[in-house]
MARDREN-931155 format. One record per residue: residue in one letter; x, y, z of N, C-alpha, C in turn. Coordinates in steps of 0.05 Angstrom, whole numbers, padded with zeros to 5 digits, always signed. Example, Ala and Ser with C-alpha at 12.3 -4.5 7.8 and 13.67 -1.06 7.14 Angstrom:
<pts>
a+00264-00114+00156+00246-00090+00156+00264-00066+00156
s+00257-00045+00142+00273-00021+00143+00258+00001+00157
</pts>
This chain:
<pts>
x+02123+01841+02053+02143+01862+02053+02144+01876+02026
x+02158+01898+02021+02169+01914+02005+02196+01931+02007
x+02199+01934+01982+02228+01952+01984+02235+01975+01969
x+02241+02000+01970+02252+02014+01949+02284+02012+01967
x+02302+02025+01949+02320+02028+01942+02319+02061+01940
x+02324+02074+01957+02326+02105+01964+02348+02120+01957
x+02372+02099+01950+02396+02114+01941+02421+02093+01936
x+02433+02090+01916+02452+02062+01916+02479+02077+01899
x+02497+02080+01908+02523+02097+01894+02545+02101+01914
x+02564+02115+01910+02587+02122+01919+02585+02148+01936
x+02561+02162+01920+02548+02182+01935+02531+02187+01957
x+02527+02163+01972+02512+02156+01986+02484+02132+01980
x+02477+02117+02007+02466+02095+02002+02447+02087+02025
x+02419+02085+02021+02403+02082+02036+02377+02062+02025
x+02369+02044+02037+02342+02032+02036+02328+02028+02058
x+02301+02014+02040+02277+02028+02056+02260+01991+02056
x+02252+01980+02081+02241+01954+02082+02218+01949+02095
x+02194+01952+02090+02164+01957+02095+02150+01932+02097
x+02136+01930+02119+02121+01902+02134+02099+01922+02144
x+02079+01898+02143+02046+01915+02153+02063+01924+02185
x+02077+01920+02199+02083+01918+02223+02101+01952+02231
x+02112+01959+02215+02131+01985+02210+02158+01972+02187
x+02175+01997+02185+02200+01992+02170+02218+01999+02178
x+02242+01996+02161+02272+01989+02174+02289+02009+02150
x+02306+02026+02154+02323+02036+02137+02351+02017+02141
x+02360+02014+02108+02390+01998+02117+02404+02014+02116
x+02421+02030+02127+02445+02048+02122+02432+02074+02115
x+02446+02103+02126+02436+02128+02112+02450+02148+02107
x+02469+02140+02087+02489+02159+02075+02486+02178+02057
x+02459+02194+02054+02444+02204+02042+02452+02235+02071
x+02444+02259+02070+02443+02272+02078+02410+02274+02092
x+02405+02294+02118+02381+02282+02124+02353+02295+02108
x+02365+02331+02095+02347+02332+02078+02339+02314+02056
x+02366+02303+02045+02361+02277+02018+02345+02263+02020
x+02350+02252+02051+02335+02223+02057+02301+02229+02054
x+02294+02255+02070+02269+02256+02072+02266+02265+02045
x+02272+02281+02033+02264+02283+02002+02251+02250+01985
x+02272+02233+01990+02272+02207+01975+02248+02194+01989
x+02245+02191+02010+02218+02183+02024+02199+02193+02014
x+02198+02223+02015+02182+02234+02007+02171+02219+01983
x+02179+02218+01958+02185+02201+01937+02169+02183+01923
x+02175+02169+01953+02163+02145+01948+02136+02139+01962
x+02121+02161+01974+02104+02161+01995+02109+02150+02018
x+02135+02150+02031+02136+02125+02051+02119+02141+02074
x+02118+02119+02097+02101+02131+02132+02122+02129+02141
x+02141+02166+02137+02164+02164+02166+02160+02153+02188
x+02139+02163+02196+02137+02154+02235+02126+02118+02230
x+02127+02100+02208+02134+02077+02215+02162+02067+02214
x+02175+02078+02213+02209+02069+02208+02217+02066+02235
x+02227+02040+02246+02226+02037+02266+02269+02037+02281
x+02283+02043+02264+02304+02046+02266+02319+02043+02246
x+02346+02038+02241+02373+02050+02219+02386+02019+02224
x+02395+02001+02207+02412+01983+02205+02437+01988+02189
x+02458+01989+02209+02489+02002+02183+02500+01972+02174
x+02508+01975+02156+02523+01951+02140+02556+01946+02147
x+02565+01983+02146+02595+01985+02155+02596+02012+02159
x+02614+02018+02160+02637+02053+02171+02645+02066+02148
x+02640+02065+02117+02647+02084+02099+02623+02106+02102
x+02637+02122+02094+02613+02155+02097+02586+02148+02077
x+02594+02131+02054+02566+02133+02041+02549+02116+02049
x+02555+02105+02075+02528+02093+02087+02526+02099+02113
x+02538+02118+02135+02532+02124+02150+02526+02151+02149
x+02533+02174+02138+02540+02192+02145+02510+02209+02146
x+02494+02205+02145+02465+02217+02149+02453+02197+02177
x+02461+02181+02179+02451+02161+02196+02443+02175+02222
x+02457+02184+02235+02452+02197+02260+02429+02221+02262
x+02436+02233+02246+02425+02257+02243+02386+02246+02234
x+02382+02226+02219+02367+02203+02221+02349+02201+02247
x+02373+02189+02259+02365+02173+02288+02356+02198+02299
x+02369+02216+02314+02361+02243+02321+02336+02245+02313
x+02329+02257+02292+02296+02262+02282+02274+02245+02287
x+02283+02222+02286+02264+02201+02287+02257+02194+02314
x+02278+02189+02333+02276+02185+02355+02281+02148+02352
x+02301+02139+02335+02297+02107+02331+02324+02102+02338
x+02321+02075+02344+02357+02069+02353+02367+02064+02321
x+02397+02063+02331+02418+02051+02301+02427+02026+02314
x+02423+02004+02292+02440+01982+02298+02463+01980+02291
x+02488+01972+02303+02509+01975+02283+02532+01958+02302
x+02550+01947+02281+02573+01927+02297+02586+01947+02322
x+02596+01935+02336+02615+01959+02361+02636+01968+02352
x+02650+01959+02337+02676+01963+02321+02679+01979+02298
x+02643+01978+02282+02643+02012+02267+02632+02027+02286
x+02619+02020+02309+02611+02049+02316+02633+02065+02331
x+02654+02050+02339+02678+02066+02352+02689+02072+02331
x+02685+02068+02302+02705+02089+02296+02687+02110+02277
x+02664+02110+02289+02650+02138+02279+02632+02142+02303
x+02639+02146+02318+02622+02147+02349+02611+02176+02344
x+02627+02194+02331+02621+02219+02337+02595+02226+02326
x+02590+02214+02295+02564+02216+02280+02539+02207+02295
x+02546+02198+02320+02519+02183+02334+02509+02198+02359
x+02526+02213+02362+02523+02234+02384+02486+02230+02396
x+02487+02229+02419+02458+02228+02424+02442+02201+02419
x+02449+02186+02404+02433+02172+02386+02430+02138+02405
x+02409+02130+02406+02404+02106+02423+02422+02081+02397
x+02444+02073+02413+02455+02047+02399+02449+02023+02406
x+02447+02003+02387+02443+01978+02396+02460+01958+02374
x+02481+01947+02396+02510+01938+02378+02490+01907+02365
x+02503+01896+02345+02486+01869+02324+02511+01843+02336
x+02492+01832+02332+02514+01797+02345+02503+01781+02323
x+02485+01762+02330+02476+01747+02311+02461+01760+02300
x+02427+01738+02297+02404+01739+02299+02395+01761+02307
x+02369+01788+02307+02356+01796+02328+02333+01807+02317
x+02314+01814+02324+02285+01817+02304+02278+01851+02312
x+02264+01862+02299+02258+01893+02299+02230+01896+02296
x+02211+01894+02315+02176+01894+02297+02178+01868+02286
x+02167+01860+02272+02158+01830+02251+02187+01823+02236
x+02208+01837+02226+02227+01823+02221+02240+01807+02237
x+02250+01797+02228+02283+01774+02230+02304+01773+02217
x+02320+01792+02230+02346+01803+02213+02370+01784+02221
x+02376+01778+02200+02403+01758+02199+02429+01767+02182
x+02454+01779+02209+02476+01788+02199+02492+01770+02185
x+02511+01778+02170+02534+01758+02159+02556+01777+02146
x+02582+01759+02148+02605+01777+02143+02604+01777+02126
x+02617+01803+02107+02626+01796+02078+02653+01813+02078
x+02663+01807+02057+02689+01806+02051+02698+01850+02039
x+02698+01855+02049+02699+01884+02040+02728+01898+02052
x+02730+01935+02048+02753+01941+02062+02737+01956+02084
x+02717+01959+02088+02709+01975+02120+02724+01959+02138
x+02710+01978+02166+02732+01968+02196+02704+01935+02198
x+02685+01933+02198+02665+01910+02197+02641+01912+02186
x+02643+01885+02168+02631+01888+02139+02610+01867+02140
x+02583+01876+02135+02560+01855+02137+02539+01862+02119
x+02528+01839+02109+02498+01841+02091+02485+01819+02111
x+02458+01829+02102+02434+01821+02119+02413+01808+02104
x+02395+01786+02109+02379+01773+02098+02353+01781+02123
x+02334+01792+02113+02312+01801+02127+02289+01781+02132
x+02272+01771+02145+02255+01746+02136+02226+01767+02152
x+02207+01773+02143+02178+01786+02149+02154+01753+02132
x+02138+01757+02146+02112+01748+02128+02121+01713+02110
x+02142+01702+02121+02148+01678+02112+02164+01696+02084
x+02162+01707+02080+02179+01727+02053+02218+01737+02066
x+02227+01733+02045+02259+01732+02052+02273+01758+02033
x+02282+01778+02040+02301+01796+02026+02334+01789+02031
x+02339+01790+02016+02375+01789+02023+02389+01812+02008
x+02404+01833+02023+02418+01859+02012+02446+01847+02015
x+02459+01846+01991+02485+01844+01992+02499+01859+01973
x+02511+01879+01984+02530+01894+01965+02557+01898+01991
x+02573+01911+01975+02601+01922+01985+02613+01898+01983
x+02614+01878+01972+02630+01861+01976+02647+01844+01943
x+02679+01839+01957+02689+01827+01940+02697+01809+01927
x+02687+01786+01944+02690+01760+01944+02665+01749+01948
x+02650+01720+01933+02627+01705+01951+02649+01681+01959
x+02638+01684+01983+02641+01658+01997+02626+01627+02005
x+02627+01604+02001+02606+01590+02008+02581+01593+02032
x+02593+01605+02055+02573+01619+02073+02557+01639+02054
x+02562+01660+02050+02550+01671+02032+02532+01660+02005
x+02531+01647+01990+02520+01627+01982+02492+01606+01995
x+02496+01605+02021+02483+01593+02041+02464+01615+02050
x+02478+01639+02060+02459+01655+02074+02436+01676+02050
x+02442+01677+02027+02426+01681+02011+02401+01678+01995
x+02406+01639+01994+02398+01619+01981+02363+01629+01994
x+02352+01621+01973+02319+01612+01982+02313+01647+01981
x+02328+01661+01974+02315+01697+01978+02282+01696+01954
x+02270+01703+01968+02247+01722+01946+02255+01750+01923
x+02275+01760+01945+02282+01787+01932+02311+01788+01933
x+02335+01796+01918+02358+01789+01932+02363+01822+01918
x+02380+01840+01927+02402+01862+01922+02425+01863+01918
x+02432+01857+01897+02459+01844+01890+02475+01872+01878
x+02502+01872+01887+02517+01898+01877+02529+01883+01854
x+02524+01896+01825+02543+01899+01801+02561+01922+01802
x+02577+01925+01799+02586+01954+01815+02610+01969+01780
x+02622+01948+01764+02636+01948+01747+02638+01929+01727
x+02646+01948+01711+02649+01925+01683+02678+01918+01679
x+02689+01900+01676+02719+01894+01676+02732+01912+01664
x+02721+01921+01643+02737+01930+01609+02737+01960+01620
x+02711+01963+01622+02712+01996+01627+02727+02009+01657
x+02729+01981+01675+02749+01994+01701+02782+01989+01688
x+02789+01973+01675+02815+01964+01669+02824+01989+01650
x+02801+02001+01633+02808+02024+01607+02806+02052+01619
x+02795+02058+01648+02790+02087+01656+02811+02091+01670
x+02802+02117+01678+02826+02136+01687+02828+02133+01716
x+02827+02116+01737+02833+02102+01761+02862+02106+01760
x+02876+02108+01779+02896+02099+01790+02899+02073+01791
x+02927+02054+01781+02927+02024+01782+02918+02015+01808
x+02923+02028+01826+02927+02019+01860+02893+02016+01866
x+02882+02037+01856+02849+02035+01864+02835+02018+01847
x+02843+02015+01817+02835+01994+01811+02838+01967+01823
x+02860+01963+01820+02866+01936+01837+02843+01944+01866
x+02841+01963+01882+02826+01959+01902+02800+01951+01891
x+02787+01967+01870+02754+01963+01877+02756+01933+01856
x+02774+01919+01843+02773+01887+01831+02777+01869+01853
x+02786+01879+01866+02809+01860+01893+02786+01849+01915
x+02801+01822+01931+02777+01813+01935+02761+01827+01962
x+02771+01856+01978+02764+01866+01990+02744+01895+01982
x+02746+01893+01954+02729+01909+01941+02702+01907+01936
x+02699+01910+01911+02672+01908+01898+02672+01885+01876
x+02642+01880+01869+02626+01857+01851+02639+01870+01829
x+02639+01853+01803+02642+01858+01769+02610+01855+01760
x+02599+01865+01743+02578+01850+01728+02581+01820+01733
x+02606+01820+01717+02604+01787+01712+02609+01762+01729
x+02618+01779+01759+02617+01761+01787+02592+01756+01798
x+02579+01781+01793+02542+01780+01798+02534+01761+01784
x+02545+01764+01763+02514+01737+01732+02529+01708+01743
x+02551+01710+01752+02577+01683+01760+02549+01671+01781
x+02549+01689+01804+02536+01687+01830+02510+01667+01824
x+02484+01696+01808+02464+01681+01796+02456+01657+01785
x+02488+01655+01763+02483+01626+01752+02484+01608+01768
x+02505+01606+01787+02519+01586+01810+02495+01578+01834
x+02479+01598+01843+02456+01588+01850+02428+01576+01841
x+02417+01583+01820+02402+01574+01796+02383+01568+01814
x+02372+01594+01832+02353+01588+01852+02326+01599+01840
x+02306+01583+01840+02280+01585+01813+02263+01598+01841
x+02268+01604+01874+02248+01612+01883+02256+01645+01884
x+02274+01654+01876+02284+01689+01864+02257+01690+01849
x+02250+01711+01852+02221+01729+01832+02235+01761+01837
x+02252+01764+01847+02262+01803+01840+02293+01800+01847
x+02308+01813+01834+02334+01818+01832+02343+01847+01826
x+02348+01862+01842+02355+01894+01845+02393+01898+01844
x+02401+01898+01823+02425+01912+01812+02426+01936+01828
x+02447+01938+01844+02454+01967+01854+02485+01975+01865
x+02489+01989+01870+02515+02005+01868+02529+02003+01838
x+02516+02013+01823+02528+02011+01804+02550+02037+01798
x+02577+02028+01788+02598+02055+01786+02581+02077+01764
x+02592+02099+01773+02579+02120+01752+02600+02124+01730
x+02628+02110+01736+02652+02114+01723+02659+02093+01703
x+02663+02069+01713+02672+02047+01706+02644+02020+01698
x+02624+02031+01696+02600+02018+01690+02573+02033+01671
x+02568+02015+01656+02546+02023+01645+02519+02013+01650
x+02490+02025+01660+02466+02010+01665+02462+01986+01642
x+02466+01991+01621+02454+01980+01598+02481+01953+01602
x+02505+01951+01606+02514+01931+01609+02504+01912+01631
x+02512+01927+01651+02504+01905+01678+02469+01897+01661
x+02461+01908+01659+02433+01889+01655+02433+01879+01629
x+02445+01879+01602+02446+01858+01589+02463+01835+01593
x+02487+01842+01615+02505+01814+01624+02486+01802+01646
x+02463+01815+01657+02449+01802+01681+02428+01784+01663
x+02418+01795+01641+02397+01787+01616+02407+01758+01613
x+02428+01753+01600+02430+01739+01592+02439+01716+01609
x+02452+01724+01626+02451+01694+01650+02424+01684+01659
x+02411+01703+01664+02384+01695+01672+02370+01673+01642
x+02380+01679+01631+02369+01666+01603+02370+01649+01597
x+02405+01639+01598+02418+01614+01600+02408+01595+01611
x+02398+01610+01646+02397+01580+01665+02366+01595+01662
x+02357+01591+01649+02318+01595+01643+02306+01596+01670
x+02320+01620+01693+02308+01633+01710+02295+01654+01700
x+02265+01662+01719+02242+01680+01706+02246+01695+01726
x+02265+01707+01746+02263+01731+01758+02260+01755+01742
x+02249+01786+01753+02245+01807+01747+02281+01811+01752
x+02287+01833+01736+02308+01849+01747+02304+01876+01745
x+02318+01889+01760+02311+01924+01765+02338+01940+01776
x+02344+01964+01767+02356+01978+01767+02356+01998+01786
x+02379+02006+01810+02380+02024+01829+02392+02037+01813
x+02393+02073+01838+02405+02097+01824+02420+02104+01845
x+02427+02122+01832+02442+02144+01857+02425+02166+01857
x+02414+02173+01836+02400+02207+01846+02370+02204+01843
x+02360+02174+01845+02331+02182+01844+02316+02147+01864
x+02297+02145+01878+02296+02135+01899+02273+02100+01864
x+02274+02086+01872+02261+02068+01858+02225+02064+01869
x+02210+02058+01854+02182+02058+01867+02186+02021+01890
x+02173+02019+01904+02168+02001+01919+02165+01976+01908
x+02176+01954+01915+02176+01937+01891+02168+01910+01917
x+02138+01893+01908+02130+01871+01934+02142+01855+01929
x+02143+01840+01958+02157+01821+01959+02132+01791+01961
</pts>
């Protein structure tokens, strides 16, 4: 397998998961010229993308989705409970609601709750080629399930999303602060490096930082607070940096 990271922000959010077999977009809150721009990008093979996996019901990860599915001619997977409350964006579009378990081409996609404010909130651990990805962002809490369903990743996508100091010192409203700290919000840096250390899992070889705030976060923090945990517990993962306005090169798994 492989992965870029096509778009990771507030502004919209889309990835891209490549098996000799075809690929999988997770979410496409990207607009549909964006999306194909960012593909473009990266050289991907549109016509292997074999469908759209949504995570949840905020606009920056659905809101290109359909319009997606449309072009492509691919189904969207998505809980029944976000797609009724954005049914309208799917217009046309072949659905196929997620329960557990269910495989797409050579994957093996494995849902799990996480703790967020959408209407239903899930990260996914992918398994291709004996190789394991786990995307987990939007979320505000880890849970011991969580912990479990991550464990043993090759590649994991972990959201750093804020730095304590710089969300507690900006110009937020108290109420939204408290939301994106709160445990239905978003990751801190230092809940991410918490996470990493707490697993001290030596079979990690890539670690992708993404949703990072454009407001309340700095690149150069989240990855010297990611630096140095990794350092502590003398794990040799790579780490790497998502964007919002520019798609990341393909990174193997």
């Amino acid at each position: 397998m492989k992965i870029s990271i096509l778009s990771s922000g507030s502004d919209g959010n889309s990835t891209l998961i490549q098996s000799p077999g075809g690929s999988i977009l997770i979410d496409s809150g990207l607009s549909g010229k964006r999306l194909m721009e960012r593909l473009d990008a990266v050289e991907a093979d549109v016509q292997s993308i074999m469908s759209i996996i949504i995570t949840h019901d905020h606009r920056d990860h659905i809101d290109g989705a359909g319009i997606i599915a449309r072009k492509l001619k691919i189904p969207v997977y998505i809980h029944e409970d976000n797609f009724h409350t954005s049914e309208a964006k799917f217009e046309k579009c072949e659905i196929k609601f997620i329960g557990n378990e269910f495989t797409i081409g050579d994957f093996t996609i494995l849902p799990f709750p996480v703790s967020h404010d959408g209407t239903a909130n899930f990260a996914y651990s992918i398994i291709s080629g004996g190789k394991k990805i786990s995307d987990l962002r939007e979320i505000g809490v880890i849970t011991g399930m969580v912990k479990h369903r991550i464990k043993d990743s090759d590649l994991l996508v972990l959201e750093s999303n804020h730095d304590l100091k710089m969300l507690h010192d900006g110009h937020y409203p108290w109420y939204l602060k408290q939301r994106i700290a709160g445990n239905r919000g978003h990751l801190s840096n230092l809940s991410a490096g918490n996470l990493i250390s707490e697993l001290n899992d030596f079979r990690l070889k890539n670690l992708i930082l993404a949703h990072l705030s454009k407001e309340n976060n700095d690149p150069n923090l989240a990855l010297d607070c990611m630096t140095a945990i990794k350092e502590a517990n003398d794990l040799t993962f790579n780490i790497h940096l998502a964007y919002q306005h520019k798609a990341i090169e393909f990174i193997e798994v």
